[in-house]
C-alpha positions as CSV (number, residue, x, y, z in Angstrom):
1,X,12.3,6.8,23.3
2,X,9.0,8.1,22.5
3,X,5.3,7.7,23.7
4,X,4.1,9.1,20.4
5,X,1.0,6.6,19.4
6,X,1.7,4.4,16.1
7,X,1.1,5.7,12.8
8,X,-1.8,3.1,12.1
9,X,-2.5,0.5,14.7
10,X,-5.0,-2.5,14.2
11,X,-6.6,-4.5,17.4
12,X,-8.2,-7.6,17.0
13,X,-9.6,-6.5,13.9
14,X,-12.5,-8.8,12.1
15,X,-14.0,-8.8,8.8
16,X,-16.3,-11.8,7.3
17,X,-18.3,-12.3,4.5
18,X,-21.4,-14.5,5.0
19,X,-19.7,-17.7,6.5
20,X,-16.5,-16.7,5.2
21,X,-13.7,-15.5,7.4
22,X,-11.3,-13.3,6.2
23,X,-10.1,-11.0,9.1
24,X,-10.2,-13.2,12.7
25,X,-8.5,-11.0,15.1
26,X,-5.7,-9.2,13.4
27,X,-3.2,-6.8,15.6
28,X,-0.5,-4.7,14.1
29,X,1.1,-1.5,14.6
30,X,2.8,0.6,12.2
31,X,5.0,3.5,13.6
32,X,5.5,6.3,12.3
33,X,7.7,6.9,9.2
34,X,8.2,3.1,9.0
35,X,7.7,1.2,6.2
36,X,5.7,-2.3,6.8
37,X,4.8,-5.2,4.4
38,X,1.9,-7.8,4.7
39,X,2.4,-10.7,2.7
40,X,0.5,-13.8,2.0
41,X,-1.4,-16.0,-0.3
42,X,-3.7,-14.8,-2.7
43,X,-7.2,-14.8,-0.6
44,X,-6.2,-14.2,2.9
45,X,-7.2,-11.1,3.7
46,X,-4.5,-8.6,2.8
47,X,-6.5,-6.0,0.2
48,X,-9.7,-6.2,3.0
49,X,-7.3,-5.3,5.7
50,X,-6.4,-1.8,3.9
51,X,-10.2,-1.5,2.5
52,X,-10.4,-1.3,6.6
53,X,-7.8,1.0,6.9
54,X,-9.1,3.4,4.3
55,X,-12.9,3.4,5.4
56,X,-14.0,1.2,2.3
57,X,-15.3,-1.6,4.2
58,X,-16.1,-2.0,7.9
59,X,-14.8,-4.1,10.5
60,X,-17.5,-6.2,12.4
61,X,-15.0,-6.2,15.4
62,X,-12.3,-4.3,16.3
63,X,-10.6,-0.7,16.5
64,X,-8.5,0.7,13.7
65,X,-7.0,3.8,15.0
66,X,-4.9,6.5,13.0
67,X,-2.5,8.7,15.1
68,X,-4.3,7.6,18.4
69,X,-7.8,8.1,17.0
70,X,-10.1,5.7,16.5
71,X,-11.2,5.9,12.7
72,X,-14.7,3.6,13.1
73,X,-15.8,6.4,15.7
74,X,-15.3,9.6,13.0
75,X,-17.9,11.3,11.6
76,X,-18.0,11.1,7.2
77,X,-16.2,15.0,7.3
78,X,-13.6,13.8,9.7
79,X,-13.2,10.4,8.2
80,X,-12.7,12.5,4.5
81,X,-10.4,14.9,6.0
82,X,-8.4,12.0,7.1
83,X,-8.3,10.5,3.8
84,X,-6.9,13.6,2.5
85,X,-3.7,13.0,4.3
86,X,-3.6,9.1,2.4
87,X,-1.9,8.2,-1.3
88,X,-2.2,5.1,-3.0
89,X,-0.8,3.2,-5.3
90,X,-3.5,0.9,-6.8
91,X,-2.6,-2.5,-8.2
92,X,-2.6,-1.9,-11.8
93,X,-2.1,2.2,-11.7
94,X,-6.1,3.0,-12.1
95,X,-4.9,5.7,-14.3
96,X,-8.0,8.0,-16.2
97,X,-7.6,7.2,-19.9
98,X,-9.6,10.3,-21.0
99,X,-6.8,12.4,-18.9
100,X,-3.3,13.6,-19.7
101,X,-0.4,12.3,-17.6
102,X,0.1,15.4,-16.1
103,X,-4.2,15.9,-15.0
104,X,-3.7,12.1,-14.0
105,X,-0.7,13.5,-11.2
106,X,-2.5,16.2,-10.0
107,X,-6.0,14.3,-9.9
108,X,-6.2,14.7,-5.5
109,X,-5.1,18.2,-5.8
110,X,-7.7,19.5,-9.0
111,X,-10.9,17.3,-7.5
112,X,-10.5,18.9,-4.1
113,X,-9.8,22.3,-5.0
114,X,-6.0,22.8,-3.4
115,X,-4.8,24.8,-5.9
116,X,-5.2,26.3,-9.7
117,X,-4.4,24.5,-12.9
118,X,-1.3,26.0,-13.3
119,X,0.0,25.4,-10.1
120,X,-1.8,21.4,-9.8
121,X,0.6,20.9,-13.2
122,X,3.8,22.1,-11.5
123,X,3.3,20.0,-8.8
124,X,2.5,16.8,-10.7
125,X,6.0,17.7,-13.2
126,X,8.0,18.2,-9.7
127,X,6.0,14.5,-8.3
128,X,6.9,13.1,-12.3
129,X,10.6,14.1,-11.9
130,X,10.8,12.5,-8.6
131,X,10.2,9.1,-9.6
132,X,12.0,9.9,-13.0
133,X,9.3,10.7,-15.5
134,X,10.2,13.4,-17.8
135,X,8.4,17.1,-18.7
136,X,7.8,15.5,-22.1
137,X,5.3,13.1,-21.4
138,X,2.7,15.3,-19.3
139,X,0.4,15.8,-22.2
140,X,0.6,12.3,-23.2
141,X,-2.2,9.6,-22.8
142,X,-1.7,6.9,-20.5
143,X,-2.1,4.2,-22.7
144,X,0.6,5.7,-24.5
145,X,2.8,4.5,-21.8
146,X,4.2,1.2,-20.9
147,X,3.6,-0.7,-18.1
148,X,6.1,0.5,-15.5
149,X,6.1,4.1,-16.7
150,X,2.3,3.5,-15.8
151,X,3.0,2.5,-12.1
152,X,5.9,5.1,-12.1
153,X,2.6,8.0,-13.0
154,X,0.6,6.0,-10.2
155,X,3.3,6.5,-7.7
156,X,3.5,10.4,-8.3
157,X,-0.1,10.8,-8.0
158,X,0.3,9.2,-4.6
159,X,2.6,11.5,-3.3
160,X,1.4,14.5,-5.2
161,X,-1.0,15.5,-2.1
162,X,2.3,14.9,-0.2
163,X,0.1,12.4,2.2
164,X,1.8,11.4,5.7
165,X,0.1,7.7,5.0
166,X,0.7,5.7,1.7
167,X,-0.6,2.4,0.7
168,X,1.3,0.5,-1.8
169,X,-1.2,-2.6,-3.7
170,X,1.1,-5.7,-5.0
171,X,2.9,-2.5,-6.6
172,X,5.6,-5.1,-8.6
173,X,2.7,-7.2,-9.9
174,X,2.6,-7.6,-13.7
175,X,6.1,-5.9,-14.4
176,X,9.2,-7.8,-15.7
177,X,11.8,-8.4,-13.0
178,X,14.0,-5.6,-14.1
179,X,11.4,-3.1,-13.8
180,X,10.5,-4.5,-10.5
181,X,13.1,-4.0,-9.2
182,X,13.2,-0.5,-10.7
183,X,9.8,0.2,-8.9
184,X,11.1,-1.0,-5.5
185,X,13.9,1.4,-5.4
186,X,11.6,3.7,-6.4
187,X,9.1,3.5,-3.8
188,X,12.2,3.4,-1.6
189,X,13.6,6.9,-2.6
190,X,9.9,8.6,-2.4
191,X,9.4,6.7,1.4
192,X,13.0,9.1,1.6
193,X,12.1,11.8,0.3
194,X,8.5,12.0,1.5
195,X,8.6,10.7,5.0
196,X,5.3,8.9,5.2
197,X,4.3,6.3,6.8
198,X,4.2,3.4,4.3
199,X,1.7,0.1,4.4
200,X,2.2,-2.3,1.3
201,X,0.4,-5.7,0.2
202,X,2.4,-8.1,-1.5
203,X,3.1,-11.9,-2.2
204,X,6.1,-11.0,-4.2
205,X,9.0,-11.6,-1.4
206,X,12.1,-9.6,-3.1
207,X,9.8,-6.4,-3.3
208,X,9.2,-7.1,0.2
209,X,12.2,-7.4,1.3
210,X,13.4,-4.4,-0.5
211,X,11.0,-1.9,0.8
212,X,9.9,-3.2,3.8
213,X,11.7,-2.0,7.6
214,X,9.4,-4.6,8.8
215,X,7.2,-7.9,7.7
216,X,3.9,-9.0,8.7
217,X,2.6,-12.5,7.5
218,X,-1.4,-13.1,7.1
219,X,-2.7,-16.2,7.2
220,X,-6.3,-17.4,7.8
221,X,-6.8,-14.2,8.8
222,X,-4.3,-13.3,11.6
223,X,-0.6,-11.9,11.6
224,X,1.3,-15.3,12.3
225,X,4.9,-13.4,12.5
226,X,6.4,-10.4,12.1
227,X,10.1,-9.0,11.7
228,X,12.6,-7.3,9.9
229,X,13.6,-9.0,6.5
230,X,16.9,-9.9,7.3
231,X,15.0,-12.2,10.0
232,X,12.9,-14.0,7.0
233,X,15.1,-16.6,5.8
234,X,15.9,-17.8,9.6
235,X,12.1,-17.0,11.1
236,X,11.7,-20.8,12.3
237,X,7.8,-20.1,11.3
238,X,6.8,-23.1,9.4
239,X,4.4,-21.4,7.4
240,X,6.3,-18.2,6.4
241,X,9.0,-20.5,5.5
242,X,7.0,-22.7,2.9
243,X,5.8,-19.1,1.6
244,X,8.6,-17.4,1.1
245,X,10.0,-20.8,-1.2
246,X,7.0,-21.5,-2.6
247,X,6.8,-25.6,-1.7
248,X,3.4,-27.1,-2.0
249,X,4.3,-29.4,0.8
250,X,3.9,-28.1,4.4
251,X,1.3,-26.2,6.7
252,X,0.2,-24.5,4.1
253,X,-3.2,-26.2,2.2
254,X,-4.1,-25.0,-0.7
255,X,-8.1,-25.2,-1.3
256,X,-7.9,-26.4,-4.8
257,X,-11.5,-27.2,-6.4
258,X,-12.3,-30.4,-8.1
């Protein structure tokens, strides 16, 4: 047993736009080294929740803290430092086109002045080869690459700062199923090898179960259940269970315009 604080905790957290509510008292804890997943619908709330996280958007209610320490109360230095320590995977890789693979890697380490050329490229080829991108593709352009080989140069630019936080965003979402799956086992081996704490958004339910130690389900703004994977399938939640098949029929309305 330890009394060591969560990685990222979240308490009664609240977030609206105008008369929209997206965020109406959300509570979750992640611990350190584990790896959680928030599913839900398209809509409710899960990409605001890590704009939260990361300092992009503020709460109107709530406490976000980060090793014990309440984020909303940092000063901008602290709150940079802090971000220092995060990597991210962004939804469709948010790769520079006018950069090489390699510069791409290593962008963290060359924009905040961590280290020399030579040394940022040796990093980014050690962070490539991790997640099985070869030497020979460094100098290449990204849109030389496919799609997957894209998320694969995403993910070692997330760990090239070797953060002790990563976000993953829908990280499966326009791949193939093959490559997918090739992307969760990835993200698997680097939550191995780096040992960071790990926070992913996703609707797609084999990636979460597959990377996940733990689920949390958003809807209408608030964690309705949360558990291991292998507890999915026999939750006795209404509402993940009409999720995680995909039935139109059930608690679940969708708001569909006329």
């Amino acid at each position: 047993m330890t009394d060591a604080p969560p990685k990222i905790s979240l308490k009664n957290v609240k977030k609206a736009f105008g008369d929209k509510v997206v965020l109406d008292g959300v509570n979750l804890d992640v611990a350190v080294g584990e790896s959680v997943v928030i599913i839900g619908g398209s809509g409710t709330g899960k990409s605001v929740a890590i704009k939260c996280i990361l300092g992009l958007l503020t709460p109107d209610e709530g406490t976000i803290e980060i090793d014990g320490r309440d984020v909303l109360d940092m000063t901008p230095r602290e709150r940079e430092k802090l971000n220092m320590q995060i990597g991210m995977l962004f939804q469709a890789a948010a790769l520079f086109d006018s950069l090489p693979v390699w510069e791409n890697v290593s962008f963290g380490l060359l924009a905040e002045k961590r280290c020399g050329r030579d040394e940022a490229r040796d990093i980014a080829l050690e962070k490539m080869a991790l997640v099985g991108l070869k030497p020979d593709i460094a100098d290449l352009s990204p849109a030389d690459l496919s799609g997957g080989m894209q998320k694969r140069v995403g993910l070692a630019r997330a760990i090239a700062i070797d953060p002790s936080i990563i976000f993953f965003d829908e990280p499966t979402t326009g791949l193939d199923p093959i490559m997918a799956d090739v992307i969760n086992k990835l993200i698997v081996h680097v939550n191995e090898n780096v040992g960071a704490t790990a926070l992913t958004i996703t609707h797609d339910m084999a990636s979460a179960k597959k990377i996940g130690d733990r689920i949390a389900m958003l809807y209408e703004g608030k964690i309705i259940w949360a558990g291991p994977p292998d507890d999915v399938d026999q939750s006795g939640n209404d509402y993940l269970d009409q999720f995680i098949h995909g039935r139109t029929t059930g608690p679940i309305k969708m708001a569909i315009r006329a």
